[in-house]
C-alpha positions as CSV (number, residue, x, y, z in Angstrom):
1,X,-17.7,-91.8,-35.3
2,X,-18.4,-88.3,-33.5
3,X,-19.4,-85.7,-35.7
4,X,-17.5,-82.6,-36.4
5,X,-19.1,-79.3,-33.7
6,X,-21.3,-77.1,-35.3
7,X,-19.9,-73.4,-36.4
8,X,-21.7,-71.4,-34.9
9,X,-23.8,-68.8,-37.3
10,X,-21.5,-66.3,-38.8
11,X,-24.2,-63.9,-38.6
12,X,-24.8,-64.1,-35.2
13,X,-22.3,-62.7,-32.9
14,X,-23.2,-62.6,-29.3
15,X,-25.5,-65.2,-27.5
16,X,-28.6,-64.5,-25.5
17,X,-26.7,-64.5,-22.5
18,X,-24.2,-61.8,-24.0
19,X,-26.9,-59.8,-25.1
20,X,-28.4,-60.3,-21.4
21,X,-25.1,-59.2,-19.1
22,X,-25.2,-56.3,-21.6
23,X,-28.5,-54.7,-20.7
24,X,-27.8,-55.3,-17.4
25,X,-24.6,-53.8,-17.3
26,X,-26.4,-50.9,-18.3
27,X,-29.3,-51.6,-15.7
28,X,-32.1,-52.8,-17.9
29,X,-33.5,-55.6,-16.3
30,X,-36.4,-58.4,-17.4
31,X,-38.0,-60.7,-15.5
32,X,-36.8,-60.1,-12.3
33,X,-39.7,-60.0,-10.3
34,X,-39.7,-56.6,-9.1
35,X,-43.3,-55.0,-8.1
36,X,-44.5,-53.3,-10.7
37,X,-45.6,-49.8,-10.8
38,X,-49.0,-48.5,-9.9
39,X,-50.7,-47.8,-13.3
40,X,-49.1,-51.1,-14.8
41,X,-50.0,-52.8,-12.1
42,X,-53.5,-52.0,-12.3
43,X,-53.6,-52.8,-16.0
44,X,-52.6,-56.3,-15.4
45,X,-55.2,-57.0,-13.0
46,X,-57.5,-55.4,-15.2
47,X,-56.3,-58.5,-18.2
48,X,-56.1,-60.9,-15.5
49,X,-59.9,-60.3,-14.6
50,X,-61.1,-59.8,-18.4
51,X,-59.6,-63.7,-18.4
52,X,-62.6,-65.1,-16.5
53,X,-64.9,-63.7,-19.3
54,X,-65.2,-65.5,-22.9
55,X,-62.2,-64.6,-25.0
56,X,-62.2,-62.2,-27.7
57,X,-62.0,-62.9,-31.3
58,X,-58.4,-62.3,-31.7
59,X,-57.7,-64.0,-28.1
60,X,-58.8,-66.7,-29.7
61,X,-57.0,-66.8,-33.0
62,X,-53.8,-66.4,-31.4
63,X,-54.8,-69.5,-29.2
64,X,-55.2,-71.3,-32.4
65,X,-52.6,-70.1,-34.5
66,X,-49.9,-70.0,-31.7
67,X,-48.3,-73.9,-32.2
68,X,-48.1,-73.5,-36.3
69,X,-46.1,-70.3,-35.4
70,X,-44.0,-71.7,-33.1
71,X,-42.8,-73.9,-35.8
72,X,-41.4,-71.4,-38.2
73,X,-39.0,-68.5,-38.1
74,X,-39.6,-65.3,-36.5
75,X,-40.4,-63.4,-39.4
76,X,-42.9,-65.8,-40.8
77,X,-44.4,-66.3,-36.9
78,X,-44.5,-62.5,-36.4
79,X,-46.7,-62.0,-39.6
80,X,-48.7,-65.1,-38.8
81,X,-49.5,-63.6,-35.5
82,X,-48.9,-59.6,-35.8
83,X,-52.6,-59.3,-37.2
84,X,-54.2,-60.7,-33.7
85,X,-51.8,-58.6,-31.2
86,X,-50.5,-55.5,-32.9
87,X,-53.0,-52.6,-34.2
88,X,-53.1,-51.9,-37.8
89,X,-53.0,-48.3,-38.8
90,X,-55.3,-46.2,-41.4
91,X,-53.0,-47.9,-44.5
92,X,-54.8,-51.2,-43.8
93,X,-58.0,-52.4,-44.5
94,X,-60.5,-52.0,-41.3
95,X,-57.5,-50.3,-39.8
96,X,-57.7,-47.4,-37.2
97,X,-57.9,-43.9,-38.2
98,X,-54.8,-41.5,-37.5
99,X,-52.3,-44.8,-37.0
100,X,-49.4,-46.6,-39.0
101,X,-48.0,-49.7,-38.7
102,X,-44.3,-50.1,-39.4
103,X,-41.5,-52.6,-39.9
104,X,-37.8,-52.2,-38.6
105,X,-38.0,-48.5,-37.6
106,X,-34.8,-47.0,-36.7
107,X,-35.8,-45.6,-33.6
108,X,-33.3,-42.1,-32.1
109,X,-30.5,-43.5,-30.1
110,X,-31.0,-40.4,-27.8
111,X,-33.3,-42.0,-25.8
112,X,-31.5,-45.1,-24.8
113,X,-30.0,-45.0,-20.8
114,X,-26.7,-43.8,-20.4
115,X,-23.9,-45.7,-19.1
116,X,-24.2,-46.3,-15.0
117,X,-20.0,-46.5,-15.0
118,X,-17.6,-45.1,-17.6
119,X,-16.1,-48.7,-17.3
120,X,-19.6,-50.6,-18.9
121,X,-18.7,-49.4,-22.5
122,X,-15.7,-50.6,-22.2
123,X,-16.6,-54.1,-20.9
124,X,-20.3,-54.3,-22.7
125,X,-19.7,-51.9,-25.4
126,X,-22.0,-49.7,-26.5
127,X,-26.2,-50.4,-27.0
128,X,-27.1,-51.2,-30.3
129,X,-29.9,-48.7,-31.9
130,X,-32.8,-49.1,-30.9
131,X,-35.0,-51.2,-33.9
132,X,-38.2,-52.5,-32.9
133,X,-39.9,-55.7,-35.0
134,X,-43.3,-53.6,-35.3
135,X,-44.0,-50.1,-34.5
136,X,-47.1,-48.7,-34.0
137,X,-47.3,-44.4,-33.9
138,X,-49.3,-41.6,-35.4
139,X,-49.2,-40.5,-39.0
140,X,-47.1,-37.9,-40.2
141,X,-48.0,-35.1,-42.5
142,X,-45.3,-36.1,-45.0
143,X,-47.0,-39.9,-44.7
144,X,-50.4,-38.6,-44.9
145,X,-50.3,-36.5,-47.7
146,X,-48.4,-39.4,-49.8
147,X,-51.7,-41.5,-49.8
148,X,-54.4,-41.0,-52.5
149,X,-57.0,-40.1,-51.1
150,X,-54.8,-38.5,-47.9
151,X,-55.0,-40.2,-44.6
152,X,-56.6,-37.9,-41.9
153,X,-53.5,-36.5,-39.9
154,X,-53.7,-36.3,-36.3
155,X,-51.5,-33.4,-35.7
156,X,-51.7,-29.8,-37.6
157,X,-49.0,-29.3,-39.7
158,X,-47.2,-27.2,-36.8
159,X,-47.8,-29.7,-34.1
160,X,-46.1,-31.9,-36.6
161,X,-43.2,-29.7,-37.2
162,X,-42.4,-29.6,-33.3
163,X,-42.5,-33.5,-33.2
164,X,-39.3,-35.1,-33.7
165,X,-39.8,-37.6,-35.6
């Protein structure tokens, strides 16, 4: 007896390779193999050279926590790994002065690429806000001053007024 198909999840929408045709509608491209620029390109070989040495310390934690992460979801993965790869800010113990580390920002729609046609909207629809996993960025005053004792603040108070965050 055949099984009945699976549903697919109610919460999920599009598939990758929705999601996919949509940023390239909108010419956002990954993984195409196209040069890359200059300054990347020189920061690459830089890791691809630091390779030959011993690892670090956190190189080598992710090496041996990467297969139990593989085996859970990607929240639970993410914090298994975040503490190896992402930088933690001043809010953290041993973390670096002047820097937060923050979950599910909602970053300004402003800054995403306009359409390259007035027809990709109407075939792609419009891109989603921008909402990275992690985000790492300076503290603000208002953050800063929220903390007993106050985190050191990178920015006066009017270079922080002119920022738009």
């Amino acid at each position: 007896m055949m099984s009945a198909p699976r549903n697919p999840s109610p919460t999920r929408k599009d598939t990758a390779i929705t999601d996919k045709k949509q940023l390239t509608g909108y010419n956002i491209t990954v993984d195409k193999g196209f040069a890359l620029p200059n300054a990347l390109a020189g920061f690459v070989k830089i890791l691809q050279r630091s390779r030959e040495e011993e690892p670090s310390p956190h190189a080598q934690a992710i090496k041996d926590k990467r297969r139990a992460a593989s085996v859970e979801n990607e929240i639970t993965a993410r914090k298994i790994m975040e503490e190896h790869i992402l930088f933690r800010g001043e809010g953290h113990p041993d973390g670096i002065k002047y820097l937060t580390l923050k979950d599910q920002v909602n970053l300004i729609k402003d800054y995403l690429p306009k359409p390259p046609r007035i027809t990709v909207p109407d075939l792609w629809g419009s891109l989603a806000r921008p909402q990275p996993d992690s985000c790492i960025g300076y503290i603000t005053a208002t953050e800063a001053t929220t903390h007993k004792p106050a985190f050191a603040m990178p920015f006066t108070r009017e270079e922080d007024d002119m920022a738009e965050w």
